[in-house]
Structures are given as structure tokens and as C-alpha cells.
N, C-alpha and C positions, 0 to 999 in steps of 0.2 A: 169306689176303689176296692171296698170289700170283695162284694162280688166277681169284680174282673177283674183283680190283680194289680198288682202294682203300687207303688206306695204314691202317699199325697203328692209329694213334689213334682213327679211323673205327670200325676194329672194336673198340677198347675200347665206344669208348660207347656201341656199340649192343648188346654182351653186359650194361652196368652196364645200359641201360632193362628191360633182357629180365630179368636177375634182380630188378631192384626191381618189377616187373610183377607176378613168380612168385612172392614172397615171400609164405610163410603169414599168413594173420589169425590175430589173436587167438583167436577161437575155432576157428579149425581146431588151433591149439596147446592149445587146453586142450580139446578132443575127443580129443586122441590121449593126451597127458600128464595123470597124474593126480595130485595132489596127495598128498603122503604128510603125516600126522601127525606132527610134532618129540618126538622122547624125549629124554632125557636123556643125555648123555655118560658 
């Protein structure tokens, strides 16, 4: 923020839009995660 202006809070919220932007879907999570089968303890 130094260098480019703007105060901290500025740069919060625009890191929170940019991650909630980039946030996996649902199915990119269940493309990569696989479901396992429950056994018993």
C-alpha cells in the first residue's frame, strides 16, 4: 500500500473480492476430491 497508494482497508477489500472471485466450485471440488467409502471403527 505504500508504494501504490491507498490505505490498508482499500487493500483488504480488494484481496476479500479477489479471493471470493477465485473460490473453487463445487464441482471443481468434487473433480479433484474423491469420495471414500465409511468402514467401520
Amino acid at each position: 500500500a505504500k508504494h501504490f497508494g491507498g490505505d490498508a482497508a482499500s487493500w483488504l477489500v480488494m484481496q476479500a473480492n479477489y479471493d471470493l472471485k477465485t473460490l473453487p466450485t463445487l464441482q471443481d471440488i468434487e473433480r479433484v476430491v474423491s469420495v471414500r467409502e465409511q468402514v467401520a471403527a
